[in-house]
PASEBA-1860 file (N, C-alpha, C; in nm, 3 decimals):
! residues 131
1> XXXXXXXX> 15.466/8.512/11.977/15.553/8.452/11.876/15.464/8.394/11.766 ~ 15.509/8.443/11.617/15.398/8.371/11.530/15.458/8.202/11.511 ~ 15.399/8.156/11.392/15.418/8.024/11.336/15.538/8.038/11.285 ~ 15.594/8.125/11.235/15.766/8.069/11.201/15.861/8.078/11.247 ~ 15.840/8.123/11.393/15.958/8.177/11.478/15.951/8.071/11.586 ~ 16.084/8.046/11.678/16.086/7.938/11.706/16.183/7.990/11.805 ~ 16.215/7.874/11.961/16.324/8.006/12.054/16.432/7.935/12.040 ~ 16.557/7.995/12.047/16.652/7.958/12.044/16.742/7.909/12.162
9> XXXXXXXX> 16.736/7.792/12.190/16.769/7.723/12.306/16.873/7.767/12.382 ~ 16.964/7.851/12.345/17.132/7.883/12.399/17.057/8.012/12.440 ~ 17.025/8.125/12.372/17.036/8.234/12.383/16.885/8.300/12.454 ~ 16.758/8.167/12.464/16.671/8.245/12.530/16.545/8.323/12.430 ~ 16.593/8.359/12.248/16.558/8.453/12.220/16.491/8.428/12.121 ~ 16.358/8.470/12.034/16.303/8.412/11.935/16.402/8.429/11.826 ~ 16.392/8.327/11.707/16.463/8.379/11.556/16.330/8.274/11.464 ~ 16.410/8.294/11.394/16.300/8.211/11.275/16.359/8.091/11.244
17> XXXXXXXX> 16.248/7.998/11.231/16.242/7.845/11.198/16.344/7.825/11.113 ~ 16.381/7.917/11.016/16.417/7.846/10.899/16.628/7.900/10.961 ~ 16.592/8.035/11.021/16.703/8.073/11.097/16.805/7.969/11.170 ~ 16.707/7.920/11.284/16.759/7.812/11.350/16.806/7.681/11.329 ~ 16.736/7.671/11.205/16.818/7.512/11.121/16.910/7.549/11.027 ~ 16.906/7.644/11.006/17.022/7.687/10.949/17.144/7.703/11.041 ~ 17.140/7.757/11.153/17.275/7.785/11.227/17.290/7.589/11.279 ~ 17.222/7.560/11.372/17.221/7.432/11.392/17.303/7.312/11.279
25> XXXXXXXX> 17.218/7.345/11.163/17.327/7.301/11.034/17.421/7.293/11.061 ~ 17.478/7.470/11.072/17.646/7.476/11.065/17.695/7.471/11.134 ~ 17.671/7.458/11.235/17.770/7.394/11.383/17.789/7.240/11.416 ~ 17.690/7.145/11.311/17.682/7.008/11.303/17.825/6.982/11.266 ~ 17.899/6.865/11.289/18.011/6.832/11.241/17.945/6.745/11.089 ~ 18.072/6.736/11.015/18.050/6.724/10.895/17.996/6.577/10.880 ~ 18.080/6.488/10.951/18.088/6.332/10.949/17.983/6.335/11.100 ~ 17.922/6.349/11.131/17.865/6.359/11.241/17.783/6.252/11.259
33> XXXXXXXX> 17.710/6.147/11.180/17.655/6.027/11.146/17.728/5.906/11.149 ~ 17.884/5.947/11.096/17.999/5.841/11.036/18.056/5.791/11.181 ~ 18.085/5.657/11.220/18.170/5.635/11.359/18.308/5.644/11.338 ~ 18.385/5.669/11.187/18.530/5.687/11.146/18.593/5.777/11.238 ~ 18.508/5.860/11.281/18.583/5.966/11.369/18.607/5.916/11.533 ~ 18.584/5.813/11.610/18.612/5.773/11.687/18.709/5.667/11.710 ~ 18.817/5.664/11.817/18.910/5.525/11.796/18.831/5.451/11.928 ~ 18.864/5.319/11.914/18.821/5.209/12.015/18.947/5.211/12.097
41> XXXXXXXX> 18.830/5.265/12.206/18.912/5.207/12.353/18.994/5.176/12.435 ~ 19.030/5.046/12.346/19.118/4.895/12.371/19.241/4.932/12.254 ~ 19.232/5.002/12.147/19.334/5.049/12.073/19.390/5.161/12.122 ~ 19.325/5.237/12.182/19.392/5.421/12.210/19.468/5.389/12.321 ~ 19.398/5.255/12.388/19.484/5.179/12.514/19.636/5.159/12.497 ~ 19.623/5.092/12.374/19.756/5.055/12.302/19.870/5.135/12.215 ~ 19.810/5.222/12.203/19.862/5.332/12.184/19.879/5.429/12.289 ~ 19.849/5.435/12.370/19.914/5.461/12.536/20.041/5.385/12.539
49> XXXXXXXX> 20.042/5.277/12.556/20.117/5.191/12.661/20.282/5.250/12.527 ~ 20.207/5.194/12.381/20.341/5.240/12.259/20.404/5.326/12.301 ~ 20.324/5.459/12.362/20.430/5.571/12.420/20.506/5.584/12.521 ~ 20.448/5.479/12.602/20.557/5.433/12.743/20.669/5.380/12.685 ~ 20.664/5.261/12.580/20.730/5.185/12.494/20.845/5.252/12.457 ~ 20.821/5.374/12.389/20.890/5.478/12.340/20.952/5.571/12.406 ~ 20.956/5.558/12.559/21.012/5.661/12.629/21.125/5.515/12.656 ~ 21.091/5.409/12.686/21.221/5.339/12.669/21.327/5.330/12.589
57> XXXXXXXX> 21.307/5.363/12.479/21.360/5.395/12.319/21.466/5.559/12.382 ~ 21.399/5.582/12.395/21.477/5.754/12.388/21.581/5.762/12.475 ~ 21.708/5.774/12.395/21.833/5.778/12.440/21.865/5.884/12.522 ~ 21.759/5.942/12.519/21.843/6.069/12.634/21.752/6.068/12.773 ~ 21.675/5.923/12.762/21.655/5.883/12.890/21.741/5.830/12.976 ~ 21.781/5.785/13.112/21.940/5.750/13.182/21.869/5.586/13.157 ~ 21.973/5.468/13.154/21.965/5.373/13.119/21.879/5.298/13.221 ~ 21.905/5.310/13.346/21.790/5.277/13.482/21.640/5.326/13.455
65> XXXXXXXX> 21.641/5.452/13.379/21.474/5.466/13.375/21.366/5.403/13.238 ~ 21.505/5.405/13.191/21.462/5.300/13.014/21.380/5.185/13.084 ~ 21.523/5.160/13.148/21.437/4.954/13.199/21.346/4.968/13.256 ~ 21.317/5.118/13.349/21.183/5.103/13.398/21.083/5.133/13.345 ~ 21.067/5.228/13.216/20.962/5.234/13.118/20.943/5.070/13.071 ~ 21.054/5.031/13.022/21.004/4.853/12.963/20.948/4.798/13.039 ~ 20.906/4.825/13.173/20.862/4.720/13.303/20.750/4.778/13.329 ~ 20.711/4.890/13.303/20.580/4.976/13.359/20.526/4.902/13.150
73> XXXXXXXX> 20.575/4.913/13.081/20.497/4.883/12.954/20.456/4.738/12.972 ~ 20.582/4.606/12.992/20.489/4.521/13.038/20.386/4.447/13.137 ~ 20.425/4.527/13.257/20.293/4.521/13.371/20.193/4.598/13.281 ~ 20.160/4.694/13.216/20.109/4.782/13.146/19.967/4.655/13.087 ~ 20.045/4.616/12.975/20.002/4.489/12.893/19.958/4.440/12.972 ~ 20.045/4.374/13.107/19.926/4.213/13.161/19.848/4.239/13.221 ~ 19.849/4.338/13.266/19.693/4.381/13.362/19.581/4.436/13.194 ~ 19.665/4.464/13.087/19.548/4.513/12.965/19.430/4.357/12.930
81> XXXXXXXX> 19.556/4.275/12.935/19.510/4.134/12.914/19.418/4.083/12.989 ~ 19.462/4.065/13.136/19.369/4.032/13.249/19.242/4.113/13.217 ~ 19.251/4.215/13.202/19.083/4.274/13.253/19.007/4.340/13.138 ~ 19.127/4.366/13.007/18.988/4.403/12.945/18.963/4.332/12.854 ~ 19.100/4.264/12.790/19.066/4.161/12.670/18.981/4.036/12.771 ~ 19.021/4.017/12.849/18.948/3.905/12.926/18.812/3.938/12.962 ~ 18.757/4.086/12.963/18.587/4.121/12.940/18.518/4.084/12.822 ~ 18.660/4.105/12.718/18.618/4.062/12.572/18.588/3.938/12.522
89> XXXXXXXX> 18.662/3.875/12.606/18.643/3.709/12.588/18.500/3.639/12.612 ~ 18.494/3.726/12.769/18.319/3.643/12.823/18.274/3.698/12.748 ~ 18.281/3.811/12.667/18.143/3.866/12.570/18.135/3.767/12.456 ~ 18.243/3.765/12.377/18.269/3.642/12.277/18.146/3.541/12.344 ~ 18.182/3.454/12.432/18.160/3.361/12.460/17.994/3.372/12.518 ~ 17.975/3.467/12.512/17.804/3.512/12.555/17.751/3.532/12.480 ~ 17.810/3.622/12.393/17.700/3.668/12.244/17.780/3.715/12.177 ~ 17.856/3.714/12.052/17.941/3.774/11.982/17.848/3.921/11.893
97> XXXXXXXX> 17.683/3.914/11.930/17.619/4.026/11.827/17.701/4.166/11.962 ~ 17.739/4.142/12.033/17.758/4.343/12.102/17.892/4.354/12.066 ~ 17.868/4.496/12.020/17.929/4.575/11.951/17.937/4.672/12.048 ~ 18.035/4.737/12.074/18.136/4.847/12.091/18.018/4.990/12.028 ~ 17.985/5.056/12.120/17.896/5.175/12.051/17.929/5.233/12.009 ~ 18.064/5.330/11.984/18.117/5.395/11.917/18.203/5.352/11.819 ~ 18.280/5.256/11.805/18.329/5.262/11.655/18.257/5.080/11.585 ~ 18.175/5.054/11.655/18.037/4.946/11.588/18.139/4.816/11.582
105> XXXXXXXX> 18.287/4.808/11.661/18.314/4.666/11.644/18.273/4.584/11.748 ~ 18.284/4.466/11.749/18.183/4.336/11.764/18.340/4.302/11.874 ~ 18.302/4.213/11.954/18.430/4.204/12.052/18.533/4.083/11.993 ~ 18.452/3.985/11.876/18.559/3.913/11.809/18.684/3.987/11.756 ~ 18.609/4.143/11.673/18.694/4.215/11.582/18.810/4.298/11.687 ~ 18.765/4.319/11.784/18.833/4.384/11.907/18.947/4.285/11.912 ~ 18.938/4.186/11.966/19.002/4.122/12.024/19.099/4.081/11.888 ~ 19.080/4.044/11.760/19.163/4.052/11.637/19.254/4.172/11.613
113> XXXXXXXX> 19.179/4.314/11.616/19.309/4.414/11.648/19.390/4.432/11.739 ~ 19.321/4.429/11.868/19.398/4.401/11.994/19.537/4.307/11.960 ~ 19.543/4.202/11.904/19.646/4.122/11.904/19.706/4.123/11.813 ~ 19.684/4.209/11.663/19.755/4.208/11.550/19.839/4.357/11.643 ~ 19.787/4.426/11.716/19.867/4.557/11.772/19.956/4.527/11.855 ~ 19.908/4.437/11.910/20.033/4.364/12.030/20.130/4.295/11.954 ~ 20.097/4.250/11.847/20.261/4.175/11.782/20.350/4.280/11.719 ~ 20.291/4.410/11.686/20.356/4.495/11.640/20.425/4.583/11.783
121> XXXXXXXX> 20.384/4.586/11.872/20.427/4.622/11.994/20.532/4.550/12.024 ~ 20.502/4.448/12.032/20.665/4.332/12.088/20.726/4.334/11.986 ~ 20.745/4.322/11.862/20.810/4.310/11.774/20.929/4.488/11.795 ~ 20.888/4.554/11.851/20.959/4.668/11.839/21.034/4.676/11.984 ~ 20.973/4.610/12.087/20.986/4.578/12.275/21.197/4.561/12.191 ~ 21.235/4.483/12.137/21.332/4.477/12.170/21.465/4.563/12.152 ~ 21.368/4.616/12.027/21.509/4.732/11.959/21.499/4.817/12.017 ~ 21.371/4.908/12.135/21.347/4.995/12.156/21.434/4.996/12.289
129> XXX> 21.442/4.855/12.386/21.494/4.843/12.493/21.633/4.838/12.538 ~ 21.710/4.794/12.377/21.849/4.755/12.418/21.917/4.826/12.333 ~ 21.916/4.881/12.274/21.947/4.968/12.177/22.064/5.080/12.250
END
């Protein structure tokens, strides 16, 4: 193999230097640096439980399984509370510099969306339930 050829890790096979950063290039995602493309955690959490939320909502559920979506959504919540916002707390209270590795929030900022999402959650708990 001379100096500009280089092997190509997938396939086993020599190509050229300039070959291989080129394909590599284009298979890179675009934002691939940016953390915008990831959701946190503790939100996708909450957006789980919204869709349990929402199967309570849906009228062409029978009225016995509604109430039990509303009851699986709020056991849902207090065990969310107990164990993970409450991981978030001792972190607060240990060091507020760690951050969340993938979308770089800090567990103060966590715990601020976490609860601006939960008022928008209950705020809907009632129309969705009795309706």
């Amino acid at each position: 193999m001379n100096d500009n050829m280089t092997t190509d890790p997938a396939s086993n096979t020599d190509i050229s230097a300039s070959a291989y950063a080129n394909a590599k290039a284009a298979l890179a995602p675009a934002n691939a640096g940016a953390r915008i493309c990831f959701t946190n955690r503790e939100l996708s959490w909450l957006s789980f439980n919204e869709r349990v939320l929402n199967e309570a909502a849906n009228k062409m559920v029978p009225p016995a399984e509604r109430l039990t979506f509303a009851s699986i959504f709020q056991t849902n919540l207090d065990e969310f509370f107990m164990v993970r916002v409450g991981s978030l707390m001792t972190q607060m209270g240990l060091d507020e510099t760690i951050r969340e590795n993938k979308t770089g929030m800090s567990s103060k900022e966590q715990v601020k969306a976490i609860l601006t999402r939960t008022v928008e959650l209950e705020q809907k708990r009632p129309l969705y339930t009795w309706n």
